[in-house]
C-alpha positions in Angstrom: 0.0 0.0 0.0 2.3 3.5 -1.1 -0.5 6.0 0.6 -1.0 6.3 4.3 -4.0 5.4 5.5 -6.7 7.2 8.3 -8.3 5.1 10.4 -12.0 6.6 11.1 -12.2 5.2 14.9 -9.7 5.3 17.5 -11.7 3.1 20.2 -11.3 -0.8 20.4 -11.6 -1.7 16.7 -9.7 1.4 15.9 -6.5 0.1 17.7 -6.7 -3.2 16.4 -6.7 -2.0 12.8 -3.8 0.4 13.5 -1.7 -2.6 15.2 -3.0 -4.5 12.1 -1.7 -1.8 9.5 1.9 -1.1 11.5 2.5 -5.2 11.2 2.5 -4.5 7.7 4.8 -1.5 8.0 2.2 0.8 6.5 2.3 4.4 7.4 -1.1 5.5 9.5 -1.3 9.5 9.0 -4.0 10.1 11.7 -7.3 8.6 13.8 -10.3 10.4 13.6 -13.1 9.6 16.7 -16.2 11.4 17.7 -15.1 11.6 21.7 -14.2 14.3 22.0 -12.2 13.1 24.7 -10.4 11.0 22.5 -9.5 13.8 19.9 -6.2 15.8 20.2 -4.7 12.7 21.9 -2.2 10.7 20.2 -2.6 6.6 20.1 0.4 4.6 19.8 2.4 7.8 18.8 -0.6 8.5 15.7 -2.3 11.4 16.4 -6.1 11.1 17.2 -7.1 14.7 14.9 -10.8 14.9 14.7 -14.2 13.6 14.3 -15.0 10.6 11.8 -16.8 13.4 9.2 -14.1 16.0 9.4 -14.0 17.5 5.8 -10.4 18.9 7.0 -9.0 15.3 6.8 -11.2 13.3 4.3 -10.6 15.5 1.7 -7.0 14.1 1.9 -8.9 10.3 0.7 -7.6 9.1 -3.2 -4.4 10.5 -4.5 -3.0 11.4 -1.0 -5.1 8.8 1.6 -6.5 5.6 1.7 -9.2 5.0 4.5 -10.4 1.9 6.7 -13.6 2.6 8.7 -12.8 0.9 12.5 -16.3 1.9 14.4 -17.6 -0.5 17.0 -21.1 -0.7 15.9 -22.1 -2.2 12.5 -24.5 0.2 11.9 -22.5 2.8 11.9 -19.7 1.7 9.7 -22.5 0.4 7.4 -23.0 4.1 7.1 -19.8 5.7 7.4 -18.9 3.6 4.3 -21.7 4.6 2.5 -20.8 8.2 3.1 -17.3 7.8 2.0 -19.1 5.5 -1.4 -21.2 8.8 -2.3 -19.3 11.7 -0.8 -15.7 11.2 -1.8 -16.0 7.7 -3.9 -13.7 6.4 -1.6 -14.0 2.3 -0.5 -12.0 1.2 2.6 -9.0 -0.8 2.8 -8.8 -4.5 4.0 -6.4 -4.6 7.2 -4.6 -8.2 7.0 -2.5 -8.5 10.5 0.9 -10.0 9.1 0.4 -12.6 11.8 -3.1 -13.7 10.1 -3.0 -16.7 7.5 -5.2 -15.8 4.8 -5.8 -18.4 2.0 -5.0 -17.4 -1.8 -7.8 -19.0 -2.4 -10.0 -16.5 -0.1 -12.4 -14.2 -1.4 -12.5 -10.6 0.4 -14.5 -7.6 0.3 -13.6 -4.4 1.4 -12.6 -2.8 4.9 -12.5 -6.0 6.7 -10.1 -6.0 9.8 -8.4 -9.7 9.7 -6.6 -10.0 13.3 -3.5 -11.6 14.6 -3.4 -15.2 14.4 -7.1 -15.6 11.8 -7.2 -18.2 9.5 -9.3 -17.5 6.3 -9.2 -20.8 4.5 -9.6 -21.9 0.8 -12.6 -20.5 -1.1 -14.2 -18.8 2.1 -15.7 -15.3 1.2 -15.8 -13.1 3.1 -18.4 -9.7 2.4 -17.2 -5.7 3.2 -16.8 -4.1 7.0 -16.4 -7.4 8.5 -14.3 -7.8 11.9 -12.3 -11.2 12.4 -10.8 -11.2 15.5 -7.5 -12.6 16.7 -7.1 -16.6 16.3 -10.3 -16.9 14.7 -11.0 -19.6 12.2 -13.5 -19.0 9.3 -12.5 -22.4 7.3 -13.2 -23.5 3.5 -16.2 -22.6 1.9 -17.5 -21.1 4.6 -19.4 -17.5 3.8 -19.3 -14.0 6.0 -22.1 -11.3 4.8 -21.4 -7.4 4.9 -20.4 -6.3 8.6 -20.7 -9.5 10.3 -18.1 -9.4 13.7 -16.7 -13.0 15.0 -14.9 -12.5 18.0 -11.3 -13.6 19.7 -11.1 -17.6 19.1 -14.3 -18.6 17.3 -14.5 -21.0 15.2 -16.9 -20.7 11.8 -16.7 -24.0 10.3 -16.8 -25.3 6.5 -19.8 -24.2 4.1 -21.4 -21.8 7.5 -23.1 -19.2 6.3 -23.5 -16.1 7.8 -26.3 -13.4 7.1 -25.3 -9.1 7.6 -24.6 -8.0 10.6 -24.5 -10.8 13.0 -22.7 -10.9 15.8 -20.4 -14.2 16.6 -19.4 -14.4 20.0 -15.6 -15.1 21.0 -14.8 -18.7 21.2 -18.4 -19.4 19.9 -17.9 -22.8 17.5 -20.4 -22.9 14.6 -20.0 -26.0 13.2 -20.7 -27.1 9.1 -23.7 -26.1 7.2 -25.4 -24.2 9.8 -26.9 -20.4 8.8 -26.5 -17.4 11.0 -29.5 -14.7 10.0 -28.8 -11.4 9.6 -28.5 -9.2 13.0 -28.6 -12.7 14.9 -26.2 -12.9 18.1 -24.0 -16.0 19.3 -22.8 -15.8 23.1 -19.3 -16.5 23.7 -18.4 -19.9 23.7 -21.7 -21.0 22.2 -21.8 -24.5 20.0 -24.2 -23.8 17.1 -25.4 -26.9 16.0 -28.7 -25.5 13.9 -29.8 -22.4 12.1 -30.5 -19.5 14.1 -32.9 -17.0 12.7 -32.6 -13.5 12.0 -32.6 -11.3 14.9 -32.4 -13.9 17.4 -29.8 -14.1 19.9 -28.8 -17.4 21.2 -26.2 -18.9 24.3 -24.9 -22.1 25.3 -23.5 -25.7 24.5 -25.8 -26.4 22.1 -27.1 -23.0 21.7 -30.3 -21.9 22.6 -32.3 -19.1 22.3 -32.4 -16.6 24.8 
């Protein structure tokens, strides 16, 4: 990647994404967060500048700046990618943790954070603004919608599919063939062992609904 990059969130996901981007030896020009307790900090030694829709910095997207959206809710970097789509035709980056083995064989969107220690195996595909965090498994075949966040440890198996948004839980094990629906919820450490529909949030070894 030959531009820097400016990470629009400086919280949680924000920090992962920058750690994600400096394993890579990529240059990070600023963090942009709507605390305004966060702002006018610096993270890691990167300066935390402004708010997420600061004109002053996004303007720099394209020739000068790439972008990678790093909001905690899916929601909101559902939008803020839209924004940057319509506003400054700008589409975020992937950030790929150097420590992460990702299949050549993998199929990936944009803007998706892949942490330390993920495996993305062969012909998995994997949608836009998804978070994978670290040591997390999403094995072949298996398929990620837009904005879907699996957590520290879990375990999507093979052919899993996974609708938009949901939320899977860390060390949560899904195991072969089962469907997530969109905006569902797995518990951490959960065993998935049949569909779970939309919306629904489920816990437990084998999950249940709550």
């Amino acid at each position: 990647m030959e531009n820097p990059v400016i990470i629009l969130g400086a919280q949680n996901v924000g920090t992962a994404a920058l750690d994600a981007f400096s394993s890579n030896d990529v240059v990070v020009y600023c963090l942009l967060d709507d605390d305004q307790k966060l702002q006018n900090t610096d993270l890691h030694d990167i300066p935390v500048m402004g708010s997420t829709e600061d004109e002053e910095f996004l303007k720099l997207l394209g020739k000068k700046c790439e972008v990678f959206v790093a909001t905690e809710d899916a929601a909101s970097r559902r939008a803020l990618t839209n924004m940057l789509r319509q506003e400054y035709e700008q589409v975020p980056v992937n950030a790929i943790h150097k420590a992460a083995s990702v299949s050549e064989h993998a199929w990936l969107g944009h803007g998706n954070l892949v942490s330390a220690g993920a495996v993305l195996g062969s012909d998995c595909k994997i949608g836009n603004g998804c978070l994978i965090g670290p040591r997390a498994v999403v094995d072949v075949r298996a398929q990620l919608a837009d904005y879907v966040q699996v957590g520290a440890g879990a375990v999507i198996n093979s052919e899993v599919v996974v609708e938009e948004q949901a939320f899977i839980g860390s060390g949560a094990v899904v195991v072969s063939g089962v469907k997530i629906g969109a905006k569902a919820r797995v518990g951490a450490g959960a065993v998935v062992v049949a569909d779970v529909p939309a919306g629904q949030t489920v816990f437990g070894n084998p999950a249940t609904k709550v």
